[in-house]
C-alpha positions as CSV (number, residue, x, y, z in Angstrom):
1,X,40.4,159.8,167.5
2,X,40.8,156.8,165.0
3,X,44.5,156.7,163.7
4,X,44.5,155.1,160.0
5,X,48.1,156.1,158.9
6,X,50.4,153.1,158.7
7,X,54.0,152.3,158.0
8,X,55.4,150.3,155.6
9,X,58.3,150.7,152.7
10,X,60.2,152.6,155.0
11,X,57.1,155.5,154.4
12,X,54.4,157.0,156.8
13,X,50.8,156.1,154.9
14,X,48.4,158.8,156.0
15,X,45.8,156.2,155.4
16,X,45.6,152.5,153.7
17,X,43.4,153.8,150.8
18,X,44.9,153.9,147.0
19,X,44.1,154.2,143.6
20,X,44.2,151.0,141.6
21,X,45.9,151.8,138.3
22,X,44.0,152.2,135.5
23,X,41.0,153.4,137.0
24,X,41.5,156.8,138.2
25,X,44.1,158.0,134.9
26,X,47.1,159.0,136.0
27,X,45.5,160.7,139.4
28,X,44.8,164.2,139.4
29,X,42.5,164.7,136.6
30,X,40.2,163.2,139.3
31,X,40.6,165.9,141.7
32,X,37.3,167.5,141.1
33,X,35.7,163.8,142.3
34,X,38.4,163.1,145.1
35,X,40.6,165.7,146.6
36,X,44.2,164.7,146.6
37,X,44.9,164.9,150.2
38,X,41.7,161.8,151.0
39,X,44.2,159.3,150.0
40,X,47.3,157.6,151.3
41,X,48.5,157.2,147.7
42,X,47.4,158.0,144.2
43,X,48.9,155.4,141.7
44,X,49.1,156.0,138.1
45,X,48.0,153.8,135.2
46,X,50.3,152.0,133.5
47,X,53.3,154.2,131.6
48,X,55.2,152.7,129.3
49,X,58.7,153.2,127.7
50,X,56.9,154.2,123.7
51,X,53.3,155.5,123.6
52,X,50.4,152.5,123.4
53,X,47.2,152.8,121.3
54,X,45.7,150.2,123.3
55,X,43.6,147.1,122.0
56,X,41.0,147.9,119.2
57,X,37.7,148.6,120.0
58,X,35.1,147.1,121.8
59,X,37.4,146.5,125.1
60,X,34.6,147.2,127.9
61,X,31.8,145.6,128.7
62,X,29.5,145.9,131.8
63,X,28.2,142.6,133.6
64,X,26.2,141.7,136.2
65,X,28.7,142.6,139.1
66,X,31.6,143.8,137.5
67,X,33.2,144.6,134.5
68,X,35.7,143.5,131.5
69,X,38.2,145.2,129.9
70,X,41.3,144.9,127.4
71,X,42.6,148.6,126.7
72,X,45.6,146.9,126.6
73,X,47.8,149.9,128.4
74,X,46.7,152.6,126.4
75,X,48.9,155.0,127.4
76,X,51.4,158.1,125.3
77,X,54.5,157.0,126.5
78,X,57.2,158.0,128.8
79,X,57.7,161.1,127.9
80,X,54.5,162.6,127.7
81,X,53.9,161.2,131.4
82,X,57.3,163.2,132.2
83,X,56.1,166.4,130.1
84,X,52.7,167.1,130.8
85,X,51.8,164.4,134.0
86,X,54.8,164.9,136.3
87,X,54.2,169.0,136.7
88,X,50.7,168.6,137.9
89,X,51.7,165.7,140.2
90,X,54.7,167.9,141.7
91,X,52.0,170.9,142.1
92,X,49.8,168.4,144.4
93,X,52.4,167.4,146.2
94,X,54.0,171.1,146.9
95,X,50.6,171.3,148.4
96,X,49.8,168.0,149.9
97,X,52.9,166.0,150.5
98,X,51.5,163.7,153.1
99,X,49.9,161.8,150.0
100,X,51.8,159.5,148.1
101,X,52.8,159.2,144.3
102,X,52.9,155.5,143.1
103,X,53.7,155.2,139.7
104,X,52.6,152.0,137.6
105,X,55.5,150.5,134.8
106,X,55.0,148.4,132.4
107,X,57.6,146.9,130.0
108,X,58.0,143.7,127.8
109,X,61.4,142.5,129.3
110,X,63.3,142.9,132.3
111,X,65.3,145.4,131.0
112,X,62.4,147.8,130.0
113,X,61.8,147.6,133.2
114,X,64.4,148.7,135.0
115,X,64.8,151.7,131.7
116,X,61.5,153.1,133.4
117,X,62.2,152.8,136.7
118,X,66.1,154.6,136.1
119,X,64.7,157.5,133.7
120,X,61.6,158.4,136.3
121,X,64.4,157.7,139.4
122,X,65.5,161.4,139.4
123,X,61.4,162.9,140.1
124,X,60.9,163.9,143.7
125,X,56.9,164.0,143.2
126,X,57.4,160.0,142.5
127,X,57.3,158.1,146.3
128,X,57.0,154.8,145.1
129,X,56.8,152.3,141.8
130,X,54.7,149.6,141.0
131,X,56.1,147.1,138.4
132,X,52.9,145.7,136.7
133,X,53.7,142.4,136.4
134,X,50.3,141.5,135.5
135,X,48.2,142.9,133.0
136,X,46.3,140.3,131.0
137,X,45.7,142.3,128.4
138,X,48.9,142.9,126.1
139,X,50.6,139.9,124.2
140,X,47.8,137.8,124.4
141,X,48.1,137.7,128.1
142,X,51.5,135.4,127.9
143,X,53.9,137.4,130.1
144,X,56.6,135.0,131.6
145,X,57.4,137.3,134.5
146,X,53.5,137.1,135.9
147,X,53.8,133.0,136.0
148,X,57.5,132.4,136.5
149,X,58.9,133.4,139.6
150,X,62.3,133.3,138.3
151,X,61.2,135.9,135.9
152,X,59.2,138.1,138.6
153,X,62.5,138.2,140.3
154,X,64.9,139.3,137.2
155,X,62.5,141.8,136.8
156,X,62.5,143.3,140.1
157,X,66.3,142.7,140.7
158,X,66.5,144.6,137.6
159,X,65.0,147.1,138.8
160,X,66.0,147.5,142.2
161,X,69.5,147.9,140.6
162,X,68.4,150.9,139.4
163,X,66.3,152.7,141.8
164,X,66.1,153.2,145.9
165,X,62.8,154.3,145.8
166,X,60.4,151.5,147.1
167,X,59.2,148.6,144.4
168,X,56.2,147.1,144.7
169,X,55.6,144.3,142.0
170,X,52.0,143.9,141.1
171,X,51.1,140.3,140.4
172,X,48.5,137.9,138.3
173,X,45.7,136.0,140.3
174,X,45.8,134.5,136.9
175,X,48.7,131.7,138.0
176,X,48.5,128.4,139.8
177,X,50.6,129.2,142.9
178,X,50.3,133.0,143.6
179,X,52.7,132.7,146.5
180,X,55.5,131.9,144.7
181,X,55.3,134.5,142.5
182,X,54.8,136.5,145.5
183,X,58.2,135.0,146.9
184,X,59.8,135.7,143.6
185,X,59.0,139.0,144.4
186,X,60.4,139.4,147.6
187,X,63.7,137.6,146.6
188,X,64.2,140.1,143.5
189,X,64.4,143.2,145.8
190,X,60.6,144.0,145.8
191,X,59.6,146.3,148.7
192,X,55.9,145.2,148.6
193,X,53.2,142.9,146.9
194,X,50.0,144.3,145.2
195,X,47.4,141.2,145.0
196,X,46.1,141.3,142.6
197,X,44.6,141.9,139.2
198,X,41.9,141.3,137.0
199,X,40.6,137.4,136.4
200,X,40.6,136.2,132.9
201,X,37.1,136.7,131.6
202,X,34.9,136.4,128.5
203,X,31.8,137.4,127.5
204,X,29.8,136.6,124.3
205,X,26.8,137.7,121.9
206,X,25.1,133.9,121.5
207,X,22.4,135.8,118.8
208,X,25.4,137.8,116.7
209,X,28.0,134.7,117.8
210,X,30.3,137.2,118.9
211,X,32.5,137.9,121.8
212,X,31.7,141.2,123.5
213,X,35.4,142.3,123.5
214,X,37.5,142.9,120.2
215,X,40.1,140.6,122.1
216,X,37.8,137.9,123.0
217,X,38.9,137.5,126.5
218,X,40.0,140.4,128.9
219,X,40.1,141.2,132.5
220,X,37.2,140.9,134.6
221,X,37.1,143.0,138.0
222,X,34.5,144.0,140.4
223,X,32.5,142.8,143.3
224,X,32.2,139.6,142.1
225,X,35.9,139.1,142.4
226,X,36.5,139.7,145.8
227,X,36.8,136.3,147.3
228,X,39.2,135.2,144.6
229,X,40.7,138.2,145.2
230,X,40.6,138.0,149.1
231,X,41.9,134.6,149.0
232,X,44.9,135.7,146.7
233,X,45.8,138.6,149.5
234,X,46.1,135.8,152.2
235,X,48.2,133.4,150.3
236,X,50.8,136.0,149.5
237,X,50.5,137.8,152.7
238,X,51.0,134.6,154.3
239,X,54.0,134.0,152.6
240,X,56.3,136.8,152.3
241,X,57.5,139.3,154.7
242,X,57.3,142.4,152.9
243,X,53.9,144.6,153.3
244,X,51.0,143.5,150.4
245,X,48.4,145.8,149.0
246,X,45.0,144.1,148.6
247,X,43.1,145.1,145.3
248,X,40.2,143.4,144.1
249,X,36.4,143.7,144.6
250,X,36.5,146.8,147.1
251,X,33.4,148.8,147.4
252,X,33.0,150.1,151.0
253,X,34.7,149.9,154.0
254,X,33.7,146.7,155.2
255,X,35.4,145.7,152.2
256,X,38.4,147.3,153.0
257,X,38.8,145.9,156.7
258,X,38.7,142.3,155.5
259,X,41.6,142.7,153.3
260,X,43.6,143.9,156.0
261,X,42.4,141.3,158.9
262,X,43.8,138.6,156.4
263,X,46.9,140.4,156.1
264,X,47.3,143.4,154.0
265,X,48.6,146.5,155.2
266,X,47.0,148.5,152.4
267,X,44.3,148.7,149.8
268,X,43.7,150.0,146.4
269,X,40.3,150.4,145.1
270,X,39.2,150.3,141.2
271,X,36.0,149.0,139.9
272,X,33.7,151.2,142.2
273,X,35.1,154.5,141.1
274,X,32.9,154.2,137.1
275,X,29.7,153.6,138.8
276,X,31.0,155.9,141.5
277,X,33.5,158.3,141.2
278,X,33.2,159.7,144.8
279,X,33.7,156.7,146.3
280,X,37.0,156.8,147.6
281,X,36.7,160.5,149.1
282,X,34.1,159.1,151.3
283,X,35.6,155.8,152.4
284,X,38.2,156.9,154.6
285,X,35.9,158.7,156.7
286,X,33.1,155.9,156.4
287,X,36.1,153.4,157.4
288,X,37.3,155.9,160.5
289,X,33.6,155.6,162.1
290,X,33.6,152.0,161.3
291,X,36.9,151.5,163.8
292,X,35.5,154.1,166.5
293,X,32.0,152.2,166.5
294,X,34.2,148.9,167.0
295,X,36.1,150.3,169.7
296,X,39.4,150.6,167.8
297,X,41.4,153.3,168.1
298,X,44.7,152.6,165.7
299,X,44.1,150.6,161.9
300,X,47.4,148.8,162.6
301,X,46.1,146.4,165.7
302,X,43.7,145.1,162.9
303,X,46.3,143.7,160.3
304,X,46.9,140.2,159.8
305,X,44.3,139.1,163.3
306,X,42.5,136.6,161.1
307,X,41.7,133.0,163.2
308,X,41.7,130.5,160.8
309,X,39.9,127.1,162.3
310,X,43.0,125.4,162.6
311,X,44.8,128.1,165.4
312,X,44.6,128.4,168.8
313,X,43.0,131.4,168.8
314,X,40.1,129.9,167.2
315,X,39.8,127.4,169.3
316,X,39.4,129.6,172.6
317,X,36.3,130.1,174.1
């Protein structure tokens, strides 16, 4: 019998598997595609303080291995999530509580912040939040907090102020030195690091002259990302000492067992749920016969065993 629960955050994980935020709403309207109890943790999209109407229109287009996007946190605010999201979330968990509740923030300042986190603080469904420090698709893409880690940190100290449940501060691949907003992070109060988002991508019409997105640029994510993505997950797992969350490219379990051997402790999976929504009830047990075949009986034993060329390890015969 495989074991694929882990611990981090001071919380037992069924299994590593999650949501990414803004691919799978805010969880359980996806319950007819993925039951509730397959995952360790379903995480919302993005909720923020007054509703958002999102960028204007159009803000997807497909590509050859991936997709763009700027809905720009399209979203009906904070209290709609509280009125008519939080009861169906509390019903799944009467039910299931081994699966976690992650819910995604997003706020202009630090203070916004740490209003979400203190007006959500009081929900029992809620296991977990994740500040999304990231989003390239609001204000032009200029948020100081994803490239400052001065910033990331008064966010999450902000926050942590406010709140005991666990923070985990979602950051931009979009930034020269990912591990020190990472370390920013850390040193703010945050409980965990998700790496990462969407790249900055464009696409254009040459015979119209246009770009295929209203916004011209948005976030590009899929597997074409992955070994940006993969490479992100090691830096910042490599240099803080809180658990990370690998997120980027993700389509099977292969996929999934890479991002932990550099480091991660957890994954959450995005892209692959439009072209296929039952993809994540399937990879948990794909990734359980996976271990067995390799002759591995507990998930944990696999985190952070990567041999780079330069250990000794490596150089063993």
């Amino acid at each position: 019998m495989v074991d694929l629960s882990i611990q981090f955050a001071g919380l037992r994980w069924q299994n590593p598997l999650m949501s990414a935020s803004g691919t799978f709403g805010h969880g359980t309207e996806m319950t007819g595609m993925v039951a509730f109890e397959k995952l360790g943790a379903w995480v919302s999209k993005t909720v923020t303080w007054e509703p958002r109407a999102g960028n204007p229109l159009p803000r997807i287009h497909e590509t050859e291995a991936g997709f763009l996007n700027s809905i720009g946190l399209e979203n009906r605010g904070i209290e709609h999530y509280i009125d008519h999201v939080i009861p169906d979330l509390r019903a799944a968990k009467r039910k299931r509580p081994e699966t976690r509740v992650i819910t995604n923030l997003g706020g202009h300042d630090a203070e916004e912040f740490a209003r979400l986190a203190e007006r959500l603080g009081g929900e029992d469904c809620i296991d977990a939040f994740e500040l999304n420090l990231s989003c390239p698709n609001v204000d032009g893409g200029k948020l100081p907090y994803s490239t400052d880690p001065s910033r990331a940190e008064e966010v999450l100290a902000g926050a942590r102020k406010v709140t005991k449940k666990p923070l985990f501060a979602k950051i931009s691949p979009n930034v020269t030195r990912v591990d020190e907003i990472a370390r920013g992070c850390e040193a703010g109060g945050a409980d965990g690091i998700t790496a990462g988002n969407t790249l900055l991508g464009m696409g254009v019409d040459w015979r119209r002259r246009t770009p295929r997105l209203a916004t011209g640029v948005g976030g590009y994510s899929g597997t074409a990302i992955k070994p940006v993505s993969l490479r992100c997950a090691y830096q910042v797992a490599s240099a803080v000492s809180i658990p990370v969350i690998g997120c980027g490219g993700i389509q099977c379990a292969e996929d999934v067992m890479e991002y932990l051997v550099v480091g991660c402790q957890a994954v959450q999976v995005g892209t692959v749920s439009f072209s296929d929504p039952s993809a994540l009830a399937r990879m948990g047990q794909d990734l359980a016969e996976l271990l067995r075949s390799e002759g591995i009986e507990t998930l944990s034993e696999c985190v952070g065993t990567l041999q780079m060329p330069n250990s000794e390890a490596w150089r063993k015969p």
